[in-house]
C-alpha positions in Angstrom: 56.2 38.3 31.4 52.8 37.6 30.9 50.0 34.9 29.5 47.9 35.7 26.6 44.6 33.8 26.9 41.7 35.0 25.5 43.0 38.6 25.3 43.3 38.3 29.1 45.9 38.7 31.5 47.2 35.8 33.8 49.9 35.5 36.2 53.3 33.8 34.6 54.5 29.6 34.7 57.0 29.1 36.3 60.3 30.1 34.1 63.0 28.3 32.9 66.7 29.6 32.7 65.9 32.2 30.5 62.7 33.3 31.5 60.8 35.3 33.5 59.4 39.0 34.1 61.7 41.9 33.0 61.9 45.7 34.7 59.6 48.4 33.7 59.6 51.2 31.3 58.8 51.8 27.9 59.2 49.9 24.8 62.8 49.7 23.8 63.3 48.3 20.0 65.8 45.8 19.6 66.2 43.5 15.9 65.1 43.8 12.8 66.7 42.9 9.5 66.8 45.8 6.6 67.1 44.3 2.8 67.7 40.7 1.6 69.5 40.1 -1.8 72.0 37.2 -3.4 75.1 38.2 -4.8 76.8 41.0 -6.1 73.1 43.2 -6.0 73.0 41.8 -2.3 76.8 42.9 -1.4 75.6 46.5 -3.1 72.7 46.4 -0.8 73.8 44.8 2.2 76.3 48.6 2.7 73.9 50.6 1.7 74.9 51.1 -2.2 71.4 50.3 -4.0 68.3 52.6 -4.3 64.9 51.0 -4.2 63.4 50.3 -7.4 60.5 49.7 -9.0 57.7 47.0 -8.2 58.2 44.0 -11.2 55.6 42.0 -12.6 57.6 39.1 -10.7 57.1 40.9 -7.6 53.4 41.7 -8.1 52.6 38.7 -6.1 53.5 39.8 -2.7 50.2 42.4 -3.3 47.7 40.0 -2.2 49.6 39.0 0.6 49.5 42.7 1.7 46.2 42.9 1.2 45.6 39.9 3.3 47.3 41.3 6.4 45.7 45.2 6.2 42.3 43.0 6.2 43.7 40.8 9.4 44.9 44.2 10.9 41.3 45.6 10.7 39.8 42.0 11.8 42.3 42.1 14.8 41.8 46.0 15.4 45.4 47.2 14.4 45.1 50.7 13.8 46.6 52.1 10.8 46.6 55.8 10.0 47.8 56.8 6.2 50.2 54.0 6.9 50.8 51.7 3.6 53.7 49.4 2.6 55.7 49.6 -0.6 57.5 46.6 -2.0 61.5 47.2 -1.9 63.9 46.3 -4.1 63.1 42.7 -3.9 59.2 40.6 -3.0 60.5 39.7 0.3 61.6 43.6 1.3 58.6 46.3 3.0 58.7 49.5 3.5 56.1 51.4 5.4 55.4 55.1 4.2 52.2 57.0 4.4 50.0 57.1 1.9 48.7 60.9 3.0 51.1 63.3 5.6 50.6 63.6 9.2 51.1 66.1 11.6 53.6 65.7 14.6 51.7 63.7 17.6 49.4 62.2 15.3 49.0 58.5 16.1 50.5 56.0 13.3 49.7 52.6 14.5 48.1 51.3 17.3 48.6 47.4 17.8 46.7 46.1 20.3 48.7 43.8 23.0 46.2 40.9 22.5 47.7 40.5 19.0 51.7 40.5 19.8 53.4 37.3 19.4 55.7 36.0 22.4 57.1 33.4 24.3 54.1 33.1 26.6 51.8 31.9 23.6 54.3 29.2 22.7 54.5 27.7 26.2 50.6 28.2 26.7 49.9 26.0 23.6 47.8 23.3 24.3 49.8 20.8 21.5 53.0 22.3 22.1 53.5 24.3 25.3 53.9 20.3 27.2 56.7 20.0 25.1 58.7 23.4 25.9 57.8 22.2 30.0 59.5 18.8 29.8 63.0 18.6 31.5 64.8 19.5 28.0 61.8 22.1 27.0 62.9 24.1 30.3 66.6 24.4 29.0 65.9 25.9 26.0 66.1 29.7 25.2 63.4 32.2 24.8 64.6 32.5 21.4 64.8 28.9 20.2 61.1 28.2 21.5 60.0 31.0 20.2 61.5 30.2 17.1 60.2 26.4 17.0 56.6 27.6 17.9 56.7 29.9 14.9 58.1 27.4 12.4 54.9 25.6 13.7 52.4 28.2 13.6 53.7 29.5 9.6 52.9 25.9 8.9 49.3 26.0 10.4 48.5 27.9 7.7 44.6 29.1 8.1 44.4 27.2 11.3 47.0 29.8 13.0 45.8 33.3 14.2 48.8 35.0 12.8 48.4 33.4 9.6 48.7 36.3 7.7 50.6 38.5 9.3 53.5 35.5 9.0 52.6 35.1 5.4 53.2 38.7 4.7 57.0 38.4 6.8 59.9 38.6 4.3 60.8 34.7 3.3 64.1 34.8 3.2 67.2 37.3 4.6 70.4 36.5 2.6 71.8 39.9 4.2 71.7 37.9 7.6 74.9 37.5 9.1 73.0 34.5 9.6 72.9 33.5 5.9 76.7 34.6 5.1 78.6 32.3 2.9 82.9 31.9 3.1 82.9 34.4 0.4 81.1 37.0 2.5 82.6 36.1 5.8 86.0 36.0 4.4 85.9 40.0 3.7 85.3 40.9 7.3 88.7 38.9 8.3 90.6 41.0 10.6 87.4 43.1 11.9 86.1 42.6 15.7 82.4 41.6 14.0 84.0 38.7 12.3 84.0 36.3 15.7 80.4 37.2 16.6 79.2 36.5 13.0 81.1 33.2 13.5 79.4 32.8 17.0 76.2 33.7 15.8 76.2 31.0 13.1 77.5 28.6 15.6 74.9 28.7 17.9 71.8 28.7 15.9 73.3 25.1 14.6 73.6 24.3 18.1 69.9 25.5 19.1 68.5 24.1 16.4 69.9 20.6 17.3 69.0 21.0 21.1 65.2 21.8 20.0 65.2 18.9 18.0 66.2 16.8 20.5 63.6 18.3 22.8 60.7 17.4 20.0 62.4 14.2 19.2 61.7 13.2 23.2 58.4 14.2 23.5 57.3 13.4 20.1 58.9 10.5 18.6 56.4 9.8 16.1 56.4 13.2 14.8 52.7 13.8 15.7 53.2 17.5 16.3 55.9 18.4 13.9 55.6 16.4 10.6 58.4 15.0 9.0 60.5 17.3 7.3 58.8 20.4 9.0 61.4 21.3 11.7 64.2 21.8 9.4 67.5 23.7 10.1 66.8 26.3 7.2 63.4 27.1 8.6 65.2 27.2 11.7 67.3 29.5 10.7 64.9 31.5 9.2 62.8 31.8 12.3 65.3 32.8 14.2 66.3 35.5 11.9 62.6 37.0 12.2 62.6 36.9 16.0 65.8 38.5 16.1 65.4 41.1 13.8 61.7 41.8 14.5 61.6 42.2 18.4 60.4 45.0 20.7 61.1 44.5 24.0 57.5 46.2 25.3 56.3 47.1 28.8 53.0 44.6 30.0 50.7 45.1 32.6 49.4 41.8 34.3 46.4 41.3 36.2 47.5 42.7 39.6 48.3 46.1 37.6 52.1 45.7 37.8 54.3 46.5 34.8 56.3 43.5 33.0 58.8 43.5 30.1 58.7 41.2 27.4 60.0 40.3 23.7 57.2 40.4 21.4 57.0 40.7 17.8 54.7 43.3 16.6 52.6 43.3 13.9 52.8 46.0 11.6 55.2 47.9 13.9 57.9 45.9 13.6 58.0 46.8 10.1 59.1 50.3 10.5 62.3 51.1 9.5 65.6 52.1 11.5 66.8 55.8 11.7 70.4 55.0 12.3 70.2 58.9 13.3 68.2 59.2 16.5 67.3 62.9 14.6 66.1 61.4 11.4 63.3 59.3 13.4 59.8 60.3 12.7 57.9 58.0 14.8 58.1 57.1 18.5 56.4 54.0 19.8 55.5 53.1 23.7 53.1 50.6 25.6 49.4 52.4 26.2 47.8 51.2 28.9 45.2 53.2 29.7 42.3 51.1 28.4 42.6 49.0 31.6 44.0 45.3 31.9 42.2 43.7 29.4 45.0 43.5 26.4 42.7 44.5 23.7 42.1 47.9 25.4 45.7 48.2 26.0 48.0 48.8 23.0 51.4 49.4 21.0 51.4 52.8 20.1 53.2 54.7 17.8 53.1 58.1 17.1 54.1 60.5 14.8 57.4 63.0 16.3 57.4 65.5 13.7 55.1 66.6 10.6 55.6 63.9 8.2 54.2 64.3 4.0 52.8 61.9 1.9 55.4 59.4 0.8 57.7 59.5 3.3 58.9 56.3 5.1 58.2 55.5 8.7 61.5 54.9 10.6 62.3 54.8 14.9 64.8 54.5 16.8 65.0 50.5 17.2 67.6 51.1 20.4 68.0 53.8 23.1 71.7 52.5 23.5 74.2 54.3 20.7 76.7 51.8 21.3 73.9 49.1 20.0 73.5 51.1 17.0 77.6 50.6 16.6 77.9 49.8 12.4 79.5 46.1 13.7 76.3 45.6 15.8 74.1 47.2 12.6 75.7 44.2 10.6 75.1 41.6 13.5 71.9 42.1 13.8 70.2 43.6 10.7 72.4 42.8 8.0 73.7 46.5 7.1 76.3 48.7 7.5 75.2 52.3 6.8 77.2 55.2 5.1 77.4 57.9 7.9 76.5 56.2 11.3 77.0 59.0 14.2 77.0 56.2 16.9 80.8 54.9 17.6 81.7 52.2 19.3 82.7 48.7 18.9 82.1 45.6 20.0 85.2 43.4 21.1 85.5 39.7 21.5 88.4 38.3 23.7 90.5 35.8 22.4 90.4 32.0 22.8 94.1 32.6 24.5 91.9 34.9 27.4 88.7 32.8 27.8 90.2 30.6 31.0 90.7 33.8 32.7 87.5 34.8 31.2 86.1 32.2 32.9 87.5 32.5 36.1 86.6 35.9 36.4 83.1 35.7 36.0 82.9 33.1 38.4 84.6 34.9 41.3 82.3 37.5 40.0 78.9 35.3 40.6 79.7 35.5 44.1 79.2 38.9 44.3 75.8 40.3 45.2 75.5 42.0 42.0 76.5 39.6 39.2 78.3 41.7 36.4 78.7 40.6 32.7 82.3 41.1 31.3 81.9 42.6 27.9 84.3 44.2 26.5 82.7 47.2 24.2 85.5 49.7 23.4 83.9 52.9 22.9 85.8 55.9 22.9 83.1 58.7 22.0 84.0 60.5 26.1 86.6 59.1 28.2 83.6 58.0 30.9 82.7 55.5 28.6 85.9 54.4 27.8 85.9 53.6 31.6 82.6 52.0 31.9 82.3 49.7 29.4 85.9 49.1 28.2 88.5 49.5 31.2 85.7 47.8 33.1 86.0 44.7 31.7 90.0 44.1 32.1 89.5 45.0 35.6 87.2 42.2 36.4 89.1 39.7 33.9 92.2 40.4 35.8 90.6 40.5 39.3 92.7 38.5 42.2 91.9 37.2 45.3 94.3 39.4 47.1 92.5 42.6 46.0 89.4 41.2 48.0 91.4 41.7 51.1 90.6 44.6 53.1 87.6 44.6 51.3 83.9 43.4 52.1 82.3 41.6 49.2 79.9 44.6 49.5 82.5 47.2 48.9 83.8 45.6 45.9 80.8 44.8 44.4 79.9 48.5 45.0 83.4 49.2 43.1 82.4 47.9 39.9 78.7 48.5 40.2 80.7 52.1 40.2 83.0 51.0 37.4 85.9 52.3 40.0 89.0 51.1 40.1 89.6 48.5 42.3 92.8 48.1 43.8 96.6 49.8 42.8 97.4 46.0 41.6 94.6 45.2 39.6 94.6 48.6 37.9 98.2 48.1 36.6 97.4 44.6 35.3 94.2 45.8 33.7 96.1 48.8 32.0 98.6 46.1 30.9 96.4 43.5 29.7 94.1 46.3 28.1 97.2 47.5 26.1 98.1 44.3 24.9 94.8 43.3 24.1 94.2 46.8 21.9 97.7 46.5 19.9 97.2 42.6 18.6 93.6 44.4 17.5 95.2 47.1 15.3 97.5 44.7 14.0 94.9 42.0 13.1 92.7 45.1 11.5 95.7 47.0 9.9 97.2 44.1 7.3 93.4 43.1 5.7 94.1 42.3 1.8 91.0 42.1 -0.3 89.7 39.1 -0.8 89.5 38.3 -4.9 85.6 37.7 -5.3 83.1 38.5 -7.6 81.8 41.4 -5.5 85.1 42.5 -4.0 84.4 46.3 -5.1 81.0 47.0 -3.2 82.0 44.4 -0.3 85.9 45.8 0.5 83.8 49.4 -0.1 82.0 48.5 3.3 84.2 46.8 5.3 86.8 49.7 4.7 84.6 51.8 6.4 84.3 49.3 8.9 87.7 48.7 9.3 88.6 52.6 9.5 86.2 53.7 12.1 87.4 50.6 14.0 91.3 51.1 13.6 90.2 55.0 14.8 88.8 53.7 18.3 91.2 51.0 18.8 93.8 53.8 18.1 91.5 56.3 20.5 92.2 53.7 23.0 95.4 53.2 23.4 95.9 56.8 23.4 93.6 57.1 26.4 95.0 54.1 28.1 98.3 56.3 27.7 97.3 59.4 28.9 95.7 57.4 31.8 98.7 55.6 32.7 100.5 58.8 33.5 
């Protein structure tokens, strides 16, 4: 990563746990939420059952706000070509369409990098930035000081330099896993996106009170944050918007090498998702060829096909089509669409497997290339049944006896490889893996509706949910049988 100061380029602090410079490439669009509603309407257009409607009177409002941010996006030199927003279905949803067509390879918006948000602003602030570098500060996420600093910059009002572009930021998004009541939660019983909803939830409460024990330390008399500002629901909130609202772009830094970083966007990261890679019409990557200042370098986005008058602007938020999974749709934007050609899900091992969880992963620290165990059962080809699945029972059931023989090096290069390891552990894995898929078609196969007041739209989606992800659990164990012999 990179500082911001001044619109110019210096070399990074020194990062805590979770921070620090990222590989090259090009941008790679990760979070962003896709309609908020309350009840019944928000069930219906939480799976994808409402169609926009018109602007109210009630939602008229939200106008000046837009016309606030086009005028900070010319003041700030975010270029917008034919690009305009439409209100959604509620004040707090945007859509961005054009306003007159463009032709393919026409640029769309061009954000200059001096304007992105990121973690390097919040721990180069001169009030707060002390605060993320105390002992506590430095244990802290990416995402829950980012998330602090923007709770603090909203509140800034004119004072802040993204004043408007956070005023014009949806205020609320009830379609957020993060924002699910019992009711809600209670329909997706059985399903593998149930526990990482749970999760989710879990650990923003948990952030939320580690931050505020962080400001609490260095600012007991609530000089910085007034009373009553740093609240879990705004929290909550601005953790929603960083999640949802992230690109992970590609930075240069003074020396001329490339850096990645999260950073929020303005005005691209309100383009919508094209849940089919074929259906995108925009394609967005880092231009650097202004030099290192950031305001010659931008955030480009430009048109992939001819696109008319009217027509919303949607990308491709992720290059992966396992994170575009309908589970990980609902994790992280709130959605779950009606056709989705990505398949894959996301599985979360048991409480009953987490002390062999455990001890896998730390055998597996001692290798020279650390590997994550996560379990992601996707059965679109049977190499990636092997990679991501299979690969994950094989470390969770890795032994010290099938390290003998064997360098470190030579096992590390076997799962690097996603090869099997040893006659042993292969067996175990296949057994474990088999076990582990049949208690997950039984937990999916006896769901019941749950009696609620939106239990038609709500059981609509999660038996779609529920069917595509009985079809790969079953996809599974086939392949685990065919492997076997």
């Amino acid at each position: 990563m990179v500082h911001h100061a001044g619109g110019k380029v210096t070399l990074p602090r020194a990062a805590g746990p979770n921070r620090g410079a990222m590989g090259g490439g090009e941008a790679e669009r990760r979070m962003r939420s896709r309609s908020w509603f309350g009840g019944c309407l928000f069930a219906a257009q939480l799976f994808g059952l409402v169609a926009l409607v018109p602007m109210s009177s009630a939602e008229n409002a939200t106008g000046v706000e837009m016309g606030a941010f086009k005028a900070w996006c010319a003041e700030v030199g975010i270029g917008l070509n034919n690009v305009d927003w439409k209100q959604g279905a509620t004040d707090s949803e945007r859509l961005t369409v054009t306003s007159a067509s463009l032709t393919k390879g026409e640029p769309v918006l061009s954000v200059p990098l001096s304007t992105v948000l990121n973690i390097e602003h919040a721990l180069g602030d001169p009030v707060l930035g002390p605060v993320w570098d105390s002992e506590g500060g430095a244990k802290l996420s990416d995402l829950d000081v980012v998330a602090a600093y923007i709770v603090y910059e909203r509140h800034k009002a004119s004072d802040s330099r993204w004043q408007q572009y956070l005023d014009f930021l949806p205020t609320a998004y009830p379609t957020n896993p993060l924002y699910f009541d019992d009711e809600v939660l209670s329909q997706l019983r059985g399903l593998s996106v149930k526990p990482f909803v749970q999760r989710r939830r879990e650990q923003v409460d948990a952030s939320f009170a580690a931050v505020q024990a962080v400001v609490a330390a260095q600012d007991p008399e609530q000089n910085l944050f007034k009373a009553g500002l740093l609240t879990v629901e705004r929290f909550r909130w601005a953790t929603a918007t960083v999640r949802s609202r992230s690109h992970l772009i590609s930075l240069k830094d003074g020396t001329g090498k490339w850096h990645k970083a999260m950073c929020m966007v303005p005005a691209a990261d309100m383009l919508n998702m094209a849940v089919d890679p074929t259906d995108a019409n925009v394609e967005c990557k880092t231009d650097a060829s202004g030099g290192v200042d950031l305001s010659q370098q931008f955030f480009l986005c430009t048109a992939t096909k001819d696109i008319p008058a009217g027509a919303e602007l949607a990308t491709v938020y992720t290059g992966s089509p396992g994170r575009r999974a309908d589970g990980r749709l609902l994790l992280e934007y709130g959605f779950v669409p009606e056709s989705n050609p990505s398949f894959a899900v996301d599985m979360l091992p048991p409480s009953t497997l987490k002390p062999r969880l455990a001890s896998a992963e730390n055998a597996l620290k001692t290798l020279p290339e650390f590997l994550v165990l996560d379990p992601v059962l996707w059965t679109a080809d049977p190499a990636s049944f092997i990679r991501t699945f299979l690969f994950f029972f094989r470390g969770l059931m890795l032994e010290k006896a099938d390290t003998k023989g064997q360098s470190t090096e030579a096992l590390a290069s076997a799962l690097v490889r996603k090869a099997p390891i040893s006659e042993d552990n292969e067996r175990l894995a296949l057994a474990k893996a088999s076990e582990f898929l049949d208690d997950a078609h039984n937990l999916a196969d006896v769901y019941e509706p749950a009696d609620t007041d939106c239990t038609a739209e709500l059981v609509s989606a999660a038996k779609r949910l529920r069917a595509k992800e009985l079809s790969a659990i079953d996809g599974g164990r086939r392949f685990i049988n065919n492997y076997k012999s």
